[in-house]
N, C-alpha and C positions, 0 to 999 in steps of 0.2 A: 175690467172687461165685462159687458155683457152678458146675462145668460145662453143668450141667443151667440154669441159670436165665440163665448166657450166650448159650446155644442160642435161649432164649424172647426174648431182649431183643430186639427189632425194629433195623432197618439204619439207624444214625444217617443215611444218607444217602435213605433210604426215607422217615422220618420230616421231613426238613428238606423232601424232594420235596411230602409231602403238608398240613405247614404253609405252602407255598407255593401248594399249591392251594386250599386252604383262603382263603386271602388274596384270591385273584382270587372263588373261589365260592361261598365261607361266609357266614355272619353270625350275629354275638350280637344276643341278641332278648332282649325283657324285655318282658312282657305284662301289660298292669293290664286285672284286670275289676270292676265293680262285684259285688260279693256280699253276700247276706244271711243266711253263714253264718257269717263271719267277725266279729270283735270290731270291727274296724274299717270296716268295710263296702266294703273294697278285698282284691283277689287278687292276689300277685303271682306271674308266673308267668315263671322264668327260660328260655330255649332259644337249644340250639346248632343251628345248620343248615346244610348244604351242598347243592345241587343239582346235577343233573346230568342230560344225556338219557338216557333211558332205554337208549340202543345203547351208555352207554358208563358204565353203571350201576358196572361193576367196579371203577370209584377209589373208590366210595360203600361199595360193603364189602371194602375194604381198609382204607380209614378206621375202618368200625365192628370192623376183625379186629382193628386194631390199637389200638384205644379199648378195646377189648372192653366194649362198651355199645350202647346205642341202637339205633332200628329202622329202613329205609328203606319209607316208601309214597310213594304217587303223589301228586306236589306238589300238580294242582288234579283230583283224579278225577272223571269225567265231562264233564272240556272235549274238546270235539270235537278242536282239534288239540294242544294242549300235551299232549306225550306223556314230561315230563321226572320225573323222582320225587326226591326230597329224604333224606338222611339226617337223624335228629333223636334230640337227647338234651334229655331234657325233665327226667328223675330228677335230682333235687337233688343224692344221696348222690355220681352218679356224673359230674355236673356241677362237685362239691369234690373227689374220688378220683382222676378218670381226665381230663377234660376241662382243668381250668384246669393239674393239673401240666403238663401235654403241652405247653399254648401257652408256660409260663412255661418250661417248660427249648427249646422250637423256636418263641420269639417271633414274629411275622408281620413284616414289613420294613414296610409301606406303612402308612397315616394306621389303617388297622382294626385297628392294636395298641392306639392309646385309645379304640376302643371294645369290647375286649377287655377294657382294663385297668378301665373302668367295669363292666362287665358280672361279671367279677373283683370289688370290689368290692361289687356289689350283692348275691352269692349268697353271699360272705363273712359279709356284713350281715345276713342272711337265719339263715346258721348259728349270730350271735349271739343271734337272738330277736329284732330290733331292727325287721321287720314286724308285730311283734305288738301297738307299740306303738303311739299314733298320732303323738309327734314323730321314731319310727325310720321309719313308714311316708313321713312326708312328706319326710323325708330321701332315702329311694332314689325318691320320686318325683320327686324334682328331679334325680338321677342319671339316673333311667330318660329323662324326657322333653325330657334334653341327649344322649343319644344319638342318634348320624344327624343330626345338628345340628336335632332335633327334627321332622322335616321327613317322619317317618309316622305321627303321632300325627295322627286324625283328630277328638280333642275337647282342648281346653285344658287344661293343669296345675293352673288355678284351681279347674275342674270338679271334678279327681278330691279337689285339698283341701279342698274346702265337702260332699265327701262325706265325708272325716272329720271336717268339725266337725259335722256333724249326725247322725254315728254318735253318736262322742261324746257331743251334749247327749241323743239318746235312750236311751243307755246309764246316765248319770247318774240319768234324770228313772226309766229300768226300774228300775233297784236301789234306789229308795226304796221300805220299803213290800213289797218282796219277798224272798222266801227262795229258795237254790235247794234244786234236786232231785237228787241224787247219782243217778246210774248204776251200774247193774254194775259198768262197764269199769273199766281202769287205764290207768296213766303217762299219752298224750299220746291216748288216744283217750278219756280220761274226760273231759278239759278240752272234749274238741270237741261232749262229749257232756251238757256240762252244761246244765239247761236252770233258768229262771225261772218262777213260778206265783205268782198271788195268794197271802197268805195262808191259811191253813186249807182251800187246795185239796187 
């Protein structure tokens, strides 16, 4: 390396300090929402998060100095007394880049390295295509709502897979009978952009 780029490298002993904080005040999250923009009629939405009170905000950007990513707001804004704000990486790019190298070379010591290691996986998964499908989707859906040993998920697993079989059979039952409609766009904003019409509309 470098002189210049050994200067930049952050304090192996800095980094173990803050994957250790990380351990007590972090968490991987993986967010399913229903959508009706999507092929599959599920969203998956990966994040990193750590919390902190706000008088002692400074570990939260040091964390993002040294990710050089993500943004800190206010955990719950407008609660009268929680006054704690969260740092968060939501961006995918920088969730495979910056986040999972960091945990993978400064592992967490306690039980949150497997669901580190699932959440790892899941954004992995994610970079194959493998949400796009619906047996890739129900795959990380059974990874997603084995995290936490399932115990914040507020609707059942079954739930969100009877919303892909019903994407699904309306997907089928759409494409009969229909043409699509090209867009402008290109590469991955044409795909998003495609849309269906009757015939001879």
């Amino acid at each position: 390396m470098s002189a210049e780029n050994q200067q930049e490298r952050p304090d192996e002993g800095l980094c173990q300090y803050l994957a250790g904080f990380v351990d007590g005040e972090g968490s991987f999250h993986v967010a399913i929402q229903r959508s009706r923009f999507t092929r599959v009629g599920l969203q998956i939405i990966p994040e990193f998060h750590v919390s902190q009170n706000r008088q002692r905000a400074e570990v939260l950007e040091l964390i993002q100095q040294v990710l050089g990513c993500g943004y800190i707001k206010a955990n719950h804004p407008g609660h009268p007394t929680d006054q704690s704000v969260v740092f968060v990486v939501r961006n995918r790019r920088d969730l495979v880049e910056r986040v999972l190298p960091f945990f993978k070379q400064f592992p967490l010591r306690s039980s949150k390295q497997r669901e580190f290691e699932t959440f790892a996986a899941i954004v992995q998964a994610m970079e194959q295509g493998e949400h796009l499908t619906k047996e890739g989707m129900a795959h990380i859906l059974k990874q997603a709502f084995a995290m936490n040993g399932g115990r914040y998920r507020k609707r059942l697993l079954q739930d969100d897979l009877n919303v892909l079989e019903s994407s699904e059979t309306v997907r089928q039952v759409s494409a009969r009978g229909r043409r699509k409609i090209q867009s402008g766009l290109h590469s991955d904003m044409q795909r998003l952009a495609e849309m269906t019409s009757p015939p001879g509309s």
